[in-house]
C-alpha positions as YAML, in Angstrom:
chain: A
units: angstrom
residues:
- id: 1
  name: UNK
  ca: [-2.87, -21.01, 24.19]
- id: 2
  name: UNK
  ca: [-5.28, -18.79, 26.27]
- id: 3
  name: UNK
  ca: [-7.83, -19.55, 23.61]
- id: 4
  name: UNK
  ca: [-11.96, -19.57, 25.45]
- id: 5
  name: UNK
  ca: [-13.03, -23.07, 24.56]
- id: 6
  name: UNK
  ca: [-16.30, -22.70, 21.18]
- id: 7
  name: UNK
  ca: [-18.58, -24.84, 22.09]
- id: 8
  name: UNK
  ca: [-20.08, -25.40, 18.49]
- id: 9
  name: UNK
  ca: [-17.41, -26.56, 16.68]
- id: 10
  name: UNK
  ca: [-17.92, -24.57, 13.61]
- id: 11
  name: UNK
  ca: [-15.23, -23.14, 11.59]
- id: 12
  name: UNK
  ca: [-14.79, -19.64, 11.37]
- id: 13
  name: UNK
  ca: [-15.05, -19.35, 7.59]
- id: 14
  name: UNK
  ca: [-18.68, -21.44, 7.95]
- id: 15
  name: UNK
  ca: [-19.82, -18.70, 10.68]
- id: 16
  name: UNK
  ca: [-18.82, -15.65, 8.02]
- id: 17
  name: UNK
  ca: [-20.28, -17.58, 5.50]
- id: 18
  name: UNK
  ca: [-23.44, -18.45, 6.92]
- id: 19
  name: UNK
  ca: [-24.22, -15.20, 8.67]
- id: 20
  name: UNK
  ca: [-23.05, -13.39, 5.57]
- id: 21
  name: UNK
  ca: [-24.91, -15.02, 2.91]
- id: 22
  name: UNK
  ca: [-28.22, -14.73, 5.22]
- id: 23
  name: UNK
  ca: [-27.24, -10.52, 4.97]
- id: 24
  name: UNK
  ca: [-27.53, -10.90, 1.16]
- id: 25
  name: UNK
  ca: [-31.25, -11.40, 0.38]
- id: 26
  name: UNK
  ca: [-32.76, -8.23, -0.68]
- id: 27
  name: UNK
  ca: [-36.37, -9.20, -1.06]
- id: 28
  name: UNK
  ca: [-38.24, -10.78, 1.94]
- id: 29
  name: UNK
  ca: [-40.06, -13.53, 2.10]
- id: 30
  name: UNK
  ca: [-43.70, -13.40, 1.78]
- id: 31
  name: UNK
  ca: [-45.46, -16.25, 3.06]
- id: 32
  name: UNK
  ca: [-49.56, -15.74, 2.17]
- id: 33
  name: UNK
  ca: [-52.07, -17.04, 4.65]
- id: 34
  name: UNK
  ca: [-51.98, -18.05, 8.25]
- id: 35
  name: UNK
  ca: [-48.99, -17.73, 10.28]
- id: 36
  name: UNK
  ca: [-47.45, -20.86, 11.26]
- id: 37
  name: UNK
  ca: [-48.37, -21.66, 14.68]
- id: 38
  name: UNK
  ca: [-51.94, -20.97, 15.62]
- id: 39
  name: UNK
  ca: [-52.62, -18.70, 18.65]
- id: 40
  name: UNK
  ca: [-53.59, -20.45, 21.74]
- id: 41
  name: UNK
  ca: [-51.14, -23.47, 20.92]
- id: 42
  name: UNK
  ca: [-49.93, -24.97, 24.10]
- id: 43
  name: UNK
  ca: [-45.79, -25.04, 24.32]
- id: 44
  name: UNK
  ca: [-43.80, -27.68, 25.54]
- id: 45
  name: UNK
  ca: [-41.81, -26.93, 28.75]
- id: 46
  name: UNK
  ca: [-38.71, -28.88, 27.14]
- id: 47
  name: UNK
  ca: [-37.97, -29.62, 23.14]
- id: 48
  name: UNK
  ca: [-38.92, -33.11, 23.91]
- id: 49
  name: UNK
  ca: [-42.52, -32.19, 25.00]
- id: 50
  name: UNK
  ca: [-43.04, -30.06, 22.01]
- id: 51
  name: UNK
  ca: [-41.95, -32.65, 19.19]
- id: 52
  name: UNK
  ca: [-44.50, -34.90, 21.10]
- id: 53
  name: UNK
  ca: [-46.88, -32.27, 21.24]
- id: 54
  name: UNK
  ca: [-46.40, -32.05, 17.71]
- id: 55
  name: UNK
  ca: [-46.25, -35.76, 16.83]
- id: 56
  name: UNK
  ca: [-49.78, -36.34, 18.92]
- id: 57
  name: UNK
  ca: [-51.73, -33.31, 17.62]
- id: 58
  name: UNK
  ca: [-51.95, -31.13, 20.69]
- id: 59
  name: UNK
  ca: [-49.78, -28.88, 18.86]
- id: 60
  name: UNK
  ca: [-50.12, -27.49, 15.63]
- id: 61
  name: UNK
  ca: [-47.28, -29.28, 13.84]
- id: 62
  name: UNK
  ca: [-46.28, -26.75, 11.00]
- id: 63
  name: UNK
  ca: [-43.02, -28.31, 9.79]
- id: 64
  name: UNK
  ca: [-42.20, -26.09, 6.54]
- id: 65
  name: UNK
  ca: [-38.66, -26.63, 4.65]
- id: 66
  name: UNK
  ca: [-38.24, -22.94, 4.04]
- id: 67
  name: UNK
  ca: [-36.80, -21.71, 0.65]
- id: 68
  name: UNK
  ca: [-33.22, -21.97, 1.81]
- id: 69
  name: UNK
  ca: [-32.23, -24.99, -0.41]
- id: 70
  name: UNK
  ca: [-31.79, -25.00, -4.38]
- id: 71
  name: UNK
  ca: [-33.61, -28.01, -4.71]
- id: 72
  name: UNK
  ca: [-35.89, -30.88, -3.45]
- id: 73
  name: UNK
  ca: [-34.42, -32.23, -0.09]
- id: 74
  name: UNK
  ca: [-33.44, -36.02, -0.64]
- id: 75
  name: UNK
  ca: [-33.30, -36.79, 2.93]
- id: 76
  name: UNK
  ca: [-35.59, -36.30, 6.15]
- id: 77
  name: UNK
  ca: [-32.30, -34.82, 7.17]
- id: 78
  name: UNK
  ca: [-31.94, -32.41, 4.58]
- id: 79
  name: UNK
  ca: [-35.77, -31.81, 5.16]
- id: 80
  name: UNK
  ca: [-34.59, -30.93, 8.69]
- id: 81
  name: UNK
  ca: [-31.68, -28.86, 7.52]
- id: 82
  name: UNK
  ca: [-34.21, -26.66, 5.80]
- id: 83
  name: UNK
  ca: [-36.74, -26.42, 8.44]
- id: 84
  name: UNK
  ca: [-33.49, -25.13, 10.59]
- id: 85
  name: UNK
  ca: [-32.50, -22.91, 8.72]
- id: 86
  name: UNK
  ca: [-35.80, -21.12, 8.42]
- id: 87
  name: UNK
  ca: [-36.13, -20.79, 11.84]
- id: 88
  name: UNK
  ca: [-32.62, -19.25, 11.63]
- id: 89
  name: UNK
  ca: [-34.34, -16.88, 9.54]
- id: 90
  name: UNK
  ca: [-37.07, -15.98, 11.69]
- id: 91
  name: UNK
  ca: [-35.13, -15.67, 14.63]
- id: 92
  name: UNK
  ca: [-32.97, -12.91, 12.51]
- id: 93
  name: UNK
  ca: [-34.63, -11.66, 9.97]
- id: 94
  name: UNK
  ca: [-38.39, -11.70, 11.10]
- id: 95
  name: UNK
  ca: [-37.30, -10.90, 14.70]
- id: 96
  name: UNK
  ca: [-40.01, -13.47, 15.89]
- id: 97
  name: UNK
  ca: [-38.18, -13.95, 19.48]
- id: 98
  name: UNK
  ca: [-38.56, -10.83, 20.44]
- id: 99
  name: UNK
  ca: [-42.46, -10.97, 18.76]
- id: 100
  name: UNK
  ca: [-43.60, -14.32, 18.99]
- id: 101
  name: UNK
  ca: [-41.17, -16.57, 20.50]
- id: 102
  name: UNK
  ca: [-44.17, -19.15, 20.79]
- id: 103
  name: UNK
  ca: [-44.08, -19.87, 17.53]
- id: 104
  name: UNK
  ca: [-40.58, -20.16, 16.86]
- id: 105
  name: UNK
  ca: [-40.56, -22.84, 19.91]
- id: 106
  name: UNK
  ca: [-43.51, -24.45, 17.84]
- id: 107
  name: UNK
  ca: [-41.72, -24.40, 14.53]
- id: 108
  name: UNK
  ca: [-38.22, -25.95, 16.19]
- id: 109
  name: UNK
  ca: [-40.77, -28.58, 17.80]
- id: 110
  name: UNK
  ca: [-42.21, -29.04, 14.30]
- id: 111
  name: UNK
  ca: [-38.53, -29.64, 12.82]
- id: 112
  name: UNK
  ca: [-37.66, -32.01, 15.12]
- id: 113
  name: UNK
  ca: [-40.55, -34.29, 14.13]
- id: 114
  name: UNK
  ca: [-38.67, -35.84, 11.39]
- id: 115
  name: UNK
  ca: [-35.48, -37.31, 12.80]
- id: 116
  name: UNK
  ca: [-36.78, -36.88, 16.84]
- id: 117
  name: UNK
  ca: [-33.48, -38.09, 18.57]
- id: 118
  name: UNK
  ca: [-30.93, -36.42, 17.06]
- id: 119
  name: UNK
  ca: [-32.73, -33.12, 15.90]
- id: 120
  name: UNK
  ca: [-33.48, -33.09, 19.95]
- id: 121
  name: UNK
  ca: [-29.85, -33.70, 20.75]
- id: 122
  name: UNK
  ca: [-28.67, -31.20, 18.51]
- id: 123
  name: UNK
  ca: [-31.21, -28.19, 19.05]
- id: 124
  name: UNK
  ca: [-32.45, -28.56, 22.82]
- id: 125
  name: UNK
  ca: [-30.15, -25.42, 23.75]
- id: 126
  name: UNK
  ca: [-31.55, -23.38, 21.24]
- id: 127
  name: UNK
  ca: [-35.01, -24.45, 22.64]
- id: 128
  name: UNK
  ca: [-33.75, -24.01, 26.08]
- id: 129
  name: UNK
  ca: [-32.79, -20.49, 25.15]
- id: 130
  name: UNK
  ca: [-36.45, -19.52, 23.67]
- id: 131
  name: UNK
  ca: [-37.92, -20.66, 26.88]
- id: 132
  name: UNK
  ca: [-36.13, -17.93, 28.87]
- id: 133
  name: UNK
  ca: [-37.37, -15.43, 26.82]
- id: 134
  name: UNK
  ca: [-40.94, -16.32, 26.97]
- id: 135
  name: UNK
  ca: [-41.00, -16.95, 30.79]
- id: 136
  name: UNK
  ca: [-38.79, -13.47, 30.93]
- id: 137
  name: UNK
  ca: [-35.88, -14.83, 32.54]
- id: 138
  name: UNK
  ca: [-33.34, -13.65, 29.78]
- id: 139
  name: UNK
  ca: [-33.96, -10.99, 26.73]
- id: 140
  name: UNK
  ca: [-34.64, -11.68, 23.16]
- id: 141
  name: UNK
  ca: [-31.21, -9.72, 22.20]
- id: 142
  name: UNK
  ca: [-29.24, -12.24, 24.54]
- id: 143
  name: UNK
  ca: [-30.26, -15.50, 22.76]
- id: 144
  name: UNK
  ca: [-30.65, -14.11, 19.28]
- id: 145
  name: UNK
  ca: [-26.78, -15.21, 18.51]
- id: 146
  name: UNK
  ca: [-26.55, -18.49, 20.45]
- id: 147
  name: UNK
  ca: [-30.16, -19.74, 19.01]
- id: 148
  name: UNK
  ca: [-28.81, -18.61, 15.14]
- id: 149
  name: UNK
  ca: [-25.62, -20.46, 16.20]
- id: 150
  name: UNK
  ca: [-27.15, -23.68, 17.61]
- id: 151
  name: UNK
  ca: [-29.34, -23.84, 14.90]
- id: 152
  name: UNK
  ca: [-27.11, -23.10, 12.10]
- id: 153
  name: UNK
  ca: [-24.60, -25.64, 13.41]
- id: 154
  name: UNK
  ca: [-27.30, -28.24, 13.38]
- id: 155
  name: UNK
  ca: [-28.85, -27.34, 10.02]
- id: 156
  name: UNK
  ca: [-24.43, -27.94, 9.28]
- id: 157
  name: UNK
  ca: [-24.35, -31.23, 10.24]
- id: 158
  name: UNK
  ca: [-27.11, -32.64, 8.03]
- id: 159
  name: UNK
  ca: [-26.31, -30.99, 4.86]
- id: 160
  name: UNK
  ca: [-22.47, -31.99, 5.57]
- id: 161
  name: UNK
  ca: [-22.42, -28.70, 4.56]
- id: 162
  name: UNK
  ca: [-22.52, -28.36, 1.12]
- id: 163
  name: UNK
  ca: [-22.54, -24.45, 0.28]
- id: 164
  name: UNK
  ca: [-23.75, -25.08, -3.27]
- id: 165
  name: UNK
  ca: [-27.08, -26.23, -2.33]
- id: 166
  name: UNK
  ca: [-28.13, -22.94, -0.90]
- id: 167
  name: UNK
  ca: [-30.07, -20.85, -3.42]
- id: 168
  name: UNK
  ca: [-28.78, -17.86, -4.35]
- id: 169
  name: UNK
  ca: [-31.27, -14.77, -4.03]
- id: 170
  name: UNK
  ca: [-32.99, -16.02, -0.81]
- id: 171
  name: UNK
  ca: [-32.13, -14.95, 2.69]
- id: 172
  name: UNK
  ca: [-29.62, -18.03, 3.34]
- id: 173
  name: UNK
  ca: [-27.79, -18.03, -0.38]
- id: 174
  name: UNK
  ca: [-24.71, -16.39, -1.46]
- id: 175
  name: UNK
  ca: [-25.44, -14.08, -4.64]
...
């Protein structure tokens, strides 16, 4: 077959689903106070940096769930799943890479803090990605899909995905 090799093994159906379910909110979220990720907060150069950044205090570690999940995460990875996917959010919804891709490499820093090792693993590209835009060496519209993907496939893997736990009526539920 002359098939290109994916490299995120995700199904096809979970990659319409995902991306098609996030289309379906019709209210935004409003979040009241501060935004996450105080101005001034030093980034990490790699992923690995930041979660320690985060972990030690030098960063503002602003790990938030989101509202993407129906109910109380039972697991710090379901915690992490959530976290994810509202990054996956405000990478596509709240167009914060091409705003204030700081933060989002804050907030992925802040999701890692949970489960370090294997959020890192999983979500380094994404992070990799985000760093090109803020130093200028690639645009916000050229990571946009691979961050969402990386992301999304990661946020996958530690809900084994389970499409019934996303709420309906929010930016990542079907409904």
């Amino acid at each position: 077959s002359n098939r290109e090799h994916v490299p995120y093994p995700m199904t096809g159906r979970f990659v319409l689903f995902a991306l098609s379910t996030f289309l379906v909110r019709v209210q935004w979220l409003q979040v009241l106070g501060e935004p996450a990720g105080r101005a001034g907060n030093p980034i990490g150069e790699s992923l690995r940096e930041m979660v320690q950044w985060c972990e030690s205090g030098k960063s503002e570690n602003n790990f938030f769930v989101g509202d993407v999940l129906i109910d109380i995460p039972k697991t710090a990875d379901e915690e992490v799943a959530g976290c994810l996917l509202d990054k996956v959010e405000a990478v596509l919804f709240d167009s914060l890479l091409q705003t204030d891709p700081d933060n989002v490499l804050n907030g992925l820093g802040s999701c890692c803090t949970k489960t370090p090792g294997s959020c890192i693993e999983d979500t380094e590209e994404a992070y990799d990605f985000i760093v090109k835009v803020r130093s200028k060496k690639a645009s916000p519209n050229q990571v946009t899909a691979p961050v969402a993907a990386v992301l999304l496939f990661a946020a996958e893997k530690r809900l084994n995905f389970d499409k019934s736990r996303i709420a309906k009526g929010t930016r990542g539920g079907g409904g």
